[in-house]
C-alpha positions as CSV (number, residue, x, y, z in Angstrom):
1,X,133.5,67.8,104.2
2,X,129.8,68.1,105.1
3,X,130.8,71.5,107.2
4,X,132.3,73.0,104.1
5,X,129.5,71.8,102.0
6,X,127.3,74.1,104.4
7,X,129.8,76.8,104.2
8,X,129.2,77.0,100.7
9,X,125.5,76.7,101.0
10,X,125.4,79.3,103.5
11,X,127.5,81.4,100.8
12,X,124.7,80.8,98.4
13,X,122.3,81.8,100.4
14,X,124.1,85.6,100.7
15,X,124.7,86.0,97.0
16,X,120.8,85.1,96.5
17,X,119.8,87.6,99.3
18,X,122.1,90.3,98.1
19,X,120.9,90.2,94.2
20,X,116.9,89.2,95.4
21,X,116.8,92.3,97.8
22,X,119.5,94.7,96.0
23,X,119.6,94.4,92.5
24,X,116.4,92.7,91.7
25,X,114.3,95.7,93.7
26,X,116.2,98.7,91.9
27,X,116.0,96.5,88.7
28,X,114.5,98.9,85.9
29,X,116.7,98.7,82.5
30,X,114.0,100.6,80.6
31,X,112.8,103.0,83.3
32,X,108.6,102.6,83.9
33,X,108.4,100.7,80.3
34,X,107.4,96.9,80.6
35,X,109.0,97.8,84.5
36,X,106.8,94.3,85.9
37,X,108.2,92.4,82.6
38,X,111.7,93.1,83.7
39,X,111.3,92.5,87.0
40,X,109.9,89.0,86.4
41,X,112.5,87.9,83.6
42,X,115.5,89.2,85.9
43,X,113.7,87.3,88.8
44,X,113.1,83.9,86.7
45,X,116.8,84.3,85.6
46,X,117.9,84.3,89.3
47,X,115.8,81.6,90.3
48,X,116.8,79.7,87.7
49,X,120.8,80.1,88.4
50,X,120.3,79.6,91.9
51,X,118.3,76.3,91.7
52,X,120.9,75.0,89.2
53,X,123.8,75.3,91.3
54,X,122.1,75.0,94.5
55,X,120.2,71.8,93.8
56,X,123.1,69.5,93.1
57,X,124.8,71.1,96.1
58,X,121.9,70.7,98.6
59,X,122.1,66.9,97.4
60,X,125.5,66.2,98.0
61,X,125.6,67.5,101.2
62,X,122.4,66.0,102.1
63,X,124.0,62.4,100.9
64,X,127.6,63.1,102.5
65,X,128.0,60.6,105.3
66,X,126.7,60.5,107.8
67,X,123.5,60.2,105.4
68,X,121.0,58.9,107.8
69,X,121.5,60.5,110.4
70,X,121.0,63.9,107.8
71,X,117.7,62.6,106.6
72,X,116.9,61.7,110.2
73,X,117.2,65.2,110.8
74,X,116.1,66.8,108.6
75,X,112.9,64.9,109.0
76,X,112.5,65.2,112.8
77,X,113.2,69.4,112.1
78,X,110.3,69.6,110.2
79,X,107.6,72.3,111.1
80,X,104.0,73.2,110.7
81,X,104.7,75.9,108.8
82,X,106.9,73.9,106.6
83,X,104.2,71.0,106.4
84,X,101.4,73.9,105.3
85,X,104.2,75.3,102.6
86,X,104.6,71.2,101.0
87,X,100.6,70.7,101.5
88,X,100.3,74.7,98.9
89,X,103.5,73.0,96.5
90,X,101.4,70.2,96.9
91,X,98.0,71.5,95.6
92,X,99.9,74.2,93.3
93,X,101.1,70.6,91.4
94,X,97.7,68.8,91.7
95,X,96.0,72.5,90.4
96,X,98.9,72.6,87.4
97,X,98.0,69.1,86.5
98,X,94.1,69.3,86.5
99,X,94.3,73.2,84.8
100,X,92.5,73.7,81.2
101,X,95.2,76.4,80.8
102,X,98.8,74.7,81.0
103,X,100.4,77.2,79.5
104,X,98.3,80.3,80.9
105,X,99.4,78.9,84.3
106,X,103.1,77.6,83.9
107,X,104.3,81.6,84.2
108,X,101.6,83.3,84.8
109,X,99.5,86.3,82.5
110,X,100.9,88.8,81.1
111,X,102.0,91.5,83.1
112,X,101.4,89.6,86.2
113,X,103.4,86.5,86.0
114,X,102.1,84.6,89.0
115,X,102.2,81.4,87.5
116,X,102.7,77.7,88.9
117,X,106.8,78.0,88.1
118,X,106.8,81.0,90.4
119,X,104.8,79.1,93.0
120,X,107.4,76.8,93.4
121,X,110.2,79.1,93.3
122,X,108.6,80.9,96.3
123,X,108.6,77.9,98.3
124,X,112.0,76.7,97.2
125,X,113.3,80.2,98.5
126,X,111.6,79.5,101.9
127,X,113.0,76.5,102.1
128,X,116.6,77.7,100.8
129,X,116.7,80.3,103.0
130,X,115.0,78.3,106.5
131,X,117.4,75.7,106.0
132,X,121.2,77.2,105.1
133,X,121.2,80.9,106.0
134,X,123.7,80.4,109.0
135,X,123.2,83.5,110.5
136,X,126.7,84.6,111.0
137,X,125.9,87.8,109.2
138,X,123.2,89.7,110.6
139,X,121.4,90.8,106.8
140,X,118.6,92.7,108.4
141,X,120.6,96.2,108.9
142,X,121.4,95.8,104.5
143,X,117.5,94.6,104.0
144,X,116.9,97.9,105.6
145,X,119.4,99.7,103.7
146,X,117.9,99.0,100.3
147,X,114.8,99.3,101.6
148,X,115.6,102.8,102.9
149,X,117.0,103.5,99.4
150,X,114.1,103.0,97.6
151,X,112.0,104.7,100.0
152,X,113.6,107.9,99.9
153,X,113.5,107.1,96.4
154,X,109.7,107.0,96.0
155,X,109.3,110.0,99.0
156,X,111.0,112.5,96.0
157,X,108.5,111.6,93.6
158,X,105.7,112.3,95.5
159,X,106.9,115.4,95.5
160,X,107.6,115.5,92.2
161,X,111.3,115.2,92.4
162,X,113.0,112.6,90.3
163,X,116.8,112.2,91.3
164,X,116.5,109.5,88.6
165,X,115.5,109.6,84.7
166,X,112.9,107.0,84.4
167,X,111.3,106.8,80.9
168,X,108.0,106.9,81.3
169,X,107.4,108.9,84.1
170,X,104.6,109.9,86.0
171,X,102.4,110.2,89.3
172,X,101.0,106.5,88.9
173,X,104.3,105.2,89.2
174,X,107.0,105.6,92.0
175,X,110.5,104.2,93.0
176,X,111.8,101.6,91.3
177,X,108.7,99.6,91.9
178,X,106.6,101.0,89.1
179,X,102.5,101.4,89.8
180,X,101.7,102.7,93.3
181,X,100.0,99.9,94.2
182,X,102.5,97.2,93.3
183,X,105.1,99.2,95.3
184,X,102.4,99.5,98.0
185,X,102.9,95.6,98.3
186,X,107.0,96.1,99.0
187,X,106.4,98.3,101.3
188,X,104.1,96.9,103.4
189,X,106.5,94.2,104.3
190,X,109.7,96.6,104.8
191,X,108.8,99.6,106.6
192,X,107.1,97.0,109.2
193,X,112.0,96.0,110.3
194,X,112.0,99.4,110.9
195,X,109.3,100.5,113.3
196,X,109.5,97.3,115.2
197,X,113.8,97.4,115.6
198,X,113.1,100.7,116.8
199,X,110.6,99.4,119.7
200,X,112.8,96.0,120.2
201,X,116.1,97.0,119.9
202,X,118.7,97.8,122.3
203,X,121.8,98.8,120.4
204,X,121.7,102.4,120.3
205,X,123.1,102.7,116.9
206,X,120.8,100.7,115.7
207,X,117.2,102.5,116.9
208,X,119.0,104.8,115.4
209,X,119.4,103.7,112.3
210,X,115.8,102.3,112.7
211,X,114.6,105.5,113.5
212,X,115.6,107.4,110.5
213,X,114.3,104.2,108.7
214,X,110.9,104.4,110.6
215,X,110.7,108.4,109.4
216,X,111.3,108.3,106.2
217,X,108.9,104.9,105.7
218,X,106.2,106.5,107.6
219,X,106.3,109.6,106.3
220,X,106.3,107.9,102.9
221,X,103.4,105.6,103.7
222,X,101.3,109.2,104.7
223,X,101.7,110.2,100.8
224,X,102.4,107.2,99.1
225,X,98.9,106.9,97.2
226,X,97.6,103.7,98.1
227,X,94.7,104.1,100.8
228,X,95.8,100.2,101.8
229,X,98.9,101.7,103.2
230,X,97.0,103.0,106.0
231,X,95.3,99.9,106.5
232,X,99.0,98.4,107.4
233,X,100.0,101.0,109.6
234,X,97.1,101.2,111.4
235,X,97.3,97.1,112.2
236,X,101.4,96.9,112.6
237,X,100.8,100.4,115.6
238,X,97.7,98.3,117.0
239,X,100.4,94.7,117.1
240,X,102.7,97.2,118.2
241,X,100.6,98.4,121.3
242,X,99.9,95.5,122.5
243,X,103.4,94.5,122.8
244,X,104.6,97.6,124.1
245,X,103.1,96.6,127.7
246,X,105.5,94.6,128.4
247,X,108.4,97.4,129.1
248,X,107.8,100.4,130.5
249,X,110.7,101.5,127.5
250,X,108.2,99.9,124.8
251,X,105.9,102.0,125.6
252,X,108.3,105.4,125.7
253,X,109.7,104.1,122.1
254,X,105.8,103.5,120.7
255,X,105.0,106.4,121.3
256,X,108.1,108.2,120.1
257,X,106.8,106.1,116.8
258,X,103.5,107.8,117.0
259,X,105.4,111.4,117.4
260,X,107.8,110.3,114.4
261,X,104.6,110.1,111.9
262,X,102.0,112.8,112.8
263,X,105.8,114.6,112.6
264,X,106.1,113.8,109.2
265,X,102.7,114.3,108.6
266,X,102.8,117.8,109.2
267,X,106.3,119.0,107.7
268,X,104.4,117.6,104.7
269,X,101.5,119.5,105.3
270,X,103.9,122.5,105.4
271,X,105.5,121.8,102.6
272,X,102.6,121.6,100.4
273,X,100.9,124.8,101.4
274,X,104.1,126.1,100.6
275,X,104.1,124.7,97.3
276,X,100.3,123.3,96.5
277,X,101.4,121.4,93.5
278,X,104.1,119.7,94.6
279,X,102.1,116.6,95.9
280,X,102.0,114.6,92.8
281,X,98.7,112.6,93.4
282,X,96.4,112.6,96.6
283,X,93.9,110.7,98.1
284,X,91.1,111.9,100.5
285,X,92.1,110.0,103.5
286,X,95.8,111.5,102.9
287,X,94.8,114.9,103.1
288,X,93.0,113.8,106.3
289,X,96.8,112.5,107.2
290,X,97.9,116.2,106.6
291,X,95.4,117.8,108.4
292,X,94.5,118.9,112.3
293,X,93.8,115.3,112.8
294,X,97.8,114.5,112.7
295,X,98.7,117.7,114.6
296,X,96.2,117.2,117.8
297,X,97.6,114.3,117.7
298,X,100.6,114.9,117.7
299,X,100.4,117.4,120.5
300,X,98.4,114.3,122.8
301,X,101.6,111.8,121.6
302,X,104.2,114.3,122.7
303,X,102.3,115.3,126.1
304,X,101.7,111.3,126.7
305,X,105.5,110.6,126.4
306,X,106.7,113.5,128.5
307,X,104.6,111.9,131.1
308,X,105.9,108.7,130.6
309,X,109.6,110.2,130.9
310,X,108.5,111.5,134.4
311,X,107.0,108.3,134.6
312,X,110.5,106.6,135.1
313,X,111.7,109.2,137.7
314,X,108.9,108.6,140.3
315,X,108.4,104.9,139.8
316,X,110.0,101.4,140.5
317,X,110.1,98.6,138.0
318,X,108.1,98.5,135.1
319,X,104.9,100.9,135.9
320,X,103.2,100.1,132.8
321,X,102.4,96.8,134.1
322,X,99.5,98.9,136.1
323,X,97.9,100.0,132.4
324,X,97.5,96.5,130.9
325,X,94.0,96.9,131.1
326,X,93.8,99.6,128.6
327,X,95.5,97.0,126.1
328,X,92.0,95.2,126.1
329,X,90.1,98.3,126.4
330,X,91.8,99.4,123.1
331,X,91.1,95.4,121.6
332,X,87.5,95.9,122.9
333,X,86.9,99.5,121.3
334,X,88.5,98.3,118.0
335,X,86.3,94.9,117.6
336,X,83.2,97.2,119.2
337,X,83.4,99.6,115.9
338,X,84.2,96.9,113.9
339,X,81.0,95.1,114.5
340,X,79.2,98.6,114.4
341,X,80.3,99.3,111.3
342,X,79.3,95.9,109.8
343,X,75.8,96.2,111.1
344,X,75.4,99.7,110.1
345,X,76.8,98.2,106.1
346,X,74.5,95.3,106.3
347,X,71.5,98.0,107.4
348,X,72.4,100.5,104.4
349,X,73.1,97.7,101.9
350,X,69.6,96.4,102.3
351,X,67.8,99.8,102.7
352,X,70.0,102.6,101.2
353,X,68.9,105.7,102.9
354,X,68.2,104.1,106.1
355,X,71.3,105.7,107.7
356,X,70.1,109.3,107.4
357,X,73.0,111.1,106.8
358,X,75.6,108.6,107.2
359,X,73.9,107.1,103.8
360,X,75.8,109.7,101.7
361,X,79.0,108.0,103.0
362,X,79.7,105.2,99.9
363,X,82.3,103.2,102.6
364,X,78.5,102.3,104.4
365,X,77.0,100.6,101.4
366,X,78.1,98.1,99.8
367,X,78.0,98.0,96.2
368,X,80.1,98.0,93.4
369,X,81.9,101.4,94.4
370,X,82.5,100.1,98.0
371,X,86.0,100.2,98.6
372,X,87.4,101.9,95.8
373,X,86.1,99.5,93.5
374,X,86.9,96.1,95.7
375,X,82.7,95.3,95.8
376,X,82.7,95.1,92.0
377,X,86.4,92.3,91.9
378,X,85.2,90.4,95.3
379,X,81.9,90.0,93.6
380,X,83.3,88.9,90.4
381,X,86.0,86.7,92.1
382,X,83.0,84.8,93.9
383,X,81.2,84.6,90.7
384,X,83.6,82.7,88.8
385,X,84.1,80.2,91.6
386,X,80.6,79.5,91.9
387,X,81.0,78.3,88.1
388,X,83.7,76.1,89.0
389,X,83.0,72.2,89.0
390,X,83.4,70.5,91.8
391,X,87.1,69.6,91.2
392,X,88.2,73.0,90.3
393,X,86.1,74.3,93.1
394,X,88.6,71.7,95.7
395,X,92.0,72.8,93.1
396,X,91.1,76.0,91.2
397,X,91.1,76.6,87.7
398,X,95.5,77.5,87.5
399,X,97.8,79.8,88.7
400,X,97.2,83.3,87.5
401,X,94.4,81.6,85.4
402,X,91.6,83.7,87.1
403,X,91.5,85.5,83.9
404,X,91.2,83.3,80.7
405,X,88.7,81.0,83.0
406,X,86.1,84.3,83.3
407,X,86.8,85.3,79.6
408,X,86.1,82.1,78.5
409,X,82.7,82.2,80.1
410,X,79.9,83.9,78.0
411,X,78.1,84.6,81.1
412,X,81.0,85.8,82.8
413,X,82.9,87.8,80.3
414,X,79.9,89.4,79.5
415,X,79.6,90.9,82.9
416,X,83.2,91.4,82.9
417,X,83.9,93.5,79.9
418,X,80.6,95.7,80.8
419,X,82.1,96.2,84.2
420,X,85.4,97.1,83.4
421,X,85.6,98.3,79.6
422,X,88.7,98.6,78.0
423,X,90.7,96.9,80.7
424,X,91.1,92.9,82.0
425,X,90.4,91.9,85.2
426,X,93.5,89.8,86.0
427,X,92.3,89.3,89.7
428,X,90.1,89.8,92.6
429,X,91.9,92.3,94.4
430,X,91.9,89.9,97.5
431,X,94.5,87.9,97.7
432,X,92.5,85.4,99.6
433,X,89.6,85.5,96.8
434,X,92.1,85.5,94.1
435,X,94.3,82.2,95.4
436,X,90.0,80.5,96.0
437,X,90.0,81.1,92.2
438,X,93.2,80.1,91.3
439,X,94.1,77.0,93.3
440,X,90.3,76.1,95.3
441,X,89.8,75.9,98.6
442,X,92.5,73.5,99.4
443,X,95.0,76.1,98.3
444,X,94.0,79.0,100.2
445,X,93.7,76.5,103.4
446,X,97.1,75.8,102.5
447,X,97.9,79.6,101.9
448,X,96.4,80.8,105.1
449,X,97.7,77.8,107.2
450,X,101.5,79.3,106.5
451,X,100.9,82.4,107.5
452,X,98.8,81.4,111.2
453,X,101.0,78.8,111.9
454,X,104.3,81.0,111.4
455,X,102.8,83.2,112.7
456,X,101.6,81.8,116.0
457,X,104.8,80.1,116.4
458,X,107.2,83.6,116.4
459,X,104.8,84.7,118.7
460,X,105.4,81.6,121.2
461,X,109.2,81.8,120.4
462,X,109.2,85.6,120.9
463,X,109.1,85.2,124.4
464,X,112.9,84.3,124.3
465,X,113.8,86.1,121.2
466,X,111.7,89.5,120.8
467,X,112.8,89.7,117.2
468,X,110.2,87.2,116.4
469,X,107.9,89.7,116.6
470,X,109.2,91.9,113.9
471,X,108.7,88.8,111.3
472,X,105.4,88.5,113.4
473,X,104.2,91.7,112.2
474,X,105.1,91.3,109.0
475,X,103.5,88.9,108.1
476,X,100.0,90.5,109.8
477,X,100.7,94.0,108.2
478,X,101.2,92.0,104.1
479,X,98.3,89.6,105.1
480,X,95.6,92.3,106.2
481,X,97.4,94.6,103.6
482,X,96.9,92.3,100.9
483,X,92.5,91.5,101.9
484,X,92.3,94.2,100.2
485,X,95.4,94.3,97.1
486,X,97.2,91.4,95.3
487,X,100.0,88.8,95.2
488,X,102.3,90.4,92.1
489,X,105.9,89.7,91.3
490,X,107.5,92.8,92.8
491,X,106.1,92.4,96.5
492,X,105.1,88.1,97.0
493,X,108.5,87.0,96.7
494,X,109.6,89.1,99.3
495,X,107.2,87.6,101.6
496,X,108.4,84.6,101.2
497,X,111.8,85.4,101.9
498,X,110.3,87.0,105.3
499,X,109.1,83.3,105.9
500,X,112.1,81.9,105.4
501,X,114.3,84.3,107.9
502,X,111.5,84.0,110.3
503,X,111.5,79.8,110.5
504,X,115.1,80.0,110.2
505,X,115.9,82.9,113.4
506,X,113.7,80.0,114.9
507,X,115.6,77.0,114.1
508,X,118.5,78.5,115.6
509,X,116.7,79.6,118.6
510,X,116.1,76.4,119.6
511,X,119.5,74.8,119.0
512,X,120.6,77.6,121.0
């Protein structure tokens, strides 16, 4: 009885996948109108059915005899990560409780909908999905799938093709995702399967399938319109180097990555001189992306893997064992400019001008403008938790509250509304910022300590099961993407679910 009871659970657990990942993602009854409304009412609707026929099944099996020896268990499987995602349930309750704004915060603001109700559904889909998907059908191949649809999807519009009538249309929106940057958010979590199947995997079929995946995502990321999609890339290549040392073939296949991209990047090119306004909406680091930059490098990528090729002929074993060292030249050179370029930002800040030339640059000062913008929201977010009392400083002021609480300061909406006339600053544009706001600085401890301690662990379990590295990465390429974007309803969820397969491919790994 307590087998078929899992059986059924395990069921569950592929009906919620197939209408979170499928259905809810291409989910738009009224094209771009109220697209984010939708999206949340659909997804409240399947959380909802889920937890009400779920729930009383999780129970009974959990109390089918033997029960003990279930709690026992389930108890002595329990996890860092998991501890970290009860301690942020824990403090989302404590922050609901203590909030000024019950109502602001039970669902969330308007068009947002990152509420305390939503909270809990994401950890109840970690959870649900850690604990009863049984893994006898491999779901990443139809994560992919959609995915791939809805890339493809959003590659035609940035060329101004719409295979789909979407009321409403236009270049700020794309897919079925709506604004660019909310499907920025999707797709810095699913293009990451692809590019690191096509390193990892051994099936054929499947780097090729991954492959495709990987050009079409790639190519898409180059035009998207979101500057933070390079910001993702250029972290999940970097996580993606480093690993490549271990196999000679890691190596061959990251660079073949490489290829695929600066590739895309100039058919794009191409295409666009041939047609100059077929690019829908540009950015200046994506013309960069279309320019000589891509093609030189492309030329160095395609030279670098012929030699590798040769590589093989002449060579025993794995011969890029002997180049290990350039793994940590690369780490050095990257934290080197890193800590350049903050000095050199901290030198402008405080003496604009003192740069010389460099000064006319606006990413070396740091001031409202910095960062399209993000100066001006990190500022503000800082601002209104330096308001806070000392309890809402610990807990926050609510879920998705980070608005009424500024508004509701003269000081602060005062700054606010002459900063950004017209429009409402619903968040900090940091997701870290924005969760020090919401829930305090419990809550983001909470926040950050699931994603370190997941991902730390499918680094260690990796070792035996290399596709802990592709949950690895996405959680670094959503993290670093997100420093610099928001937690919203179309991408957050998602990331959740990316916990949940991750703890769960380890759970089985160790019962294996």
């Amino acid at each position: 009885m307590k087998h078929i009871m899992r059986l059924i659970c395990g069921m569950g657990v592929y009906l919620f996948l197939f209408c979170f990942v499928v259905v809810y993602s291409l989910y738009a009854p009224e094209g771009y109108i109220q697209i984010a409304t939708h999206k949340y009412l659909f997804f409240r609707k399947l959380c909802l059915i889920t937890a009400g026929v779920m729930i009383p099944l999780i129970m009974l099996y959990y109390i089918i005899p033997p029960i003990g020896k279930s709690w026992r268990k389930m108890i002595r499987h329990i996890s860092t990560t998991d501890i970290y995602m009860l301690l942020f349930l824990l403090i989302n309750i404590i922050s609901f409780l203590g909030t000024k704004f019950p109502e602001e915060a039970l669902w969330g603001t308007s068009g947002w909908y990152m509420g305390f109700a939503v909270h809990v559904f994401f950890v109840g889909i970690y959870f649900f999905i850690s604990r009863f998907y049984d893994g006898r059908i491999d779901v990443l191949p139809f994560l992919m799938a959609a995915a791939f649809l809805i890339f493809l999807w959003g590659l035609l519009n940035r060329f101004s093709i719409y295979p789909i009538d979407m009321q409403y249309e236009n270049e700020q929106f794309i897919s079925s995702m709506g604004n660019i940057n909310w499907f920025c958010g999707f797709w810095s979590i699913f293009f990451v399967t692809g590019v690191v199947v096509y390193v990892l995997c051994e099936k054929r079929w499947m780097r090729i399938y991954s492959g495709i995946f990987s050009i079409t995502a790639l190519g898409l990321g180059a035009v998207e319109g979101s500057d933070s999609a390079f910001l993702s890339m250029a972290v999940v290549f970097f996580f993606l180097f480093f690993l490549s040392f271990q196999k000679t073939e890691y190596m061959k296949r990251w660079l073949e990555l490489g290829i695929f991209y600066c590739a895309s990047c100039q058919v794009m090119r191409v295409i666009v001189k041939l047609d100059k306004e077929s690019l829908s909406m540009d950015t200046t680091t994506m013309w960069i992306m279309l320019g000589n930059l891509t093609l030189v490098v492309l030329i160095i990528l395609c030279a670098l893997r012929i030699l590798a090729g040769r590589g093989d002929k002449h060579s025993e074993g794995e011969w890029i064992w002997k180049w290990k060292w350039l793994r940590y030249a690369a780490a050095g050179f990257v934290i080197g400019a890193a800590i350049i370029y903050l000095i050199l930002l901290v030198l402008n800040t405080r003496a604009p001008g003192s740069l010389g030339f460099l000064s006319k640059y606006s990413i070396f000062l740091f001031d409202g403008h910095w960062g399209s913008a993000r100066g001006t929201t990190w500022r503000d977010g800082f601002a209104i938790y330096q308001s806070f009392s000392w309890r809402e400083r610990l807990f926050g002021a609510g879920q998705d509250c980070f608005a009424i609480y500024a508004y509701q300061v003269p000081e602060l909406s005062a700054r606010l509304v002459e900063e950004w006339p017209g429009s409402r600053l619903t968040n900090a544009h940091n997701e870290c910022i924005t969760y020090l706001v919401n829930i305090g600085i419990f809550g983001l401890l909470a926040f950050i300590g699931i994603f370190w301690s997941s991902f730390k662990r499918l680094l260690e379990k990796a070792k035996k099961e290399p596709l802990c590295y592709m949950y690895a990465a996405i959680l670094l390429s959503y993290f670093i993407h997100n420093q610099f974007s928001f937690s919203q309803i179309l991408s957050t969820p998602y990331i959740f679910m990316m916990l949940g397969l991750g703890e769960n491919l380890m759970r089985r790994e160790a019962k294996s």
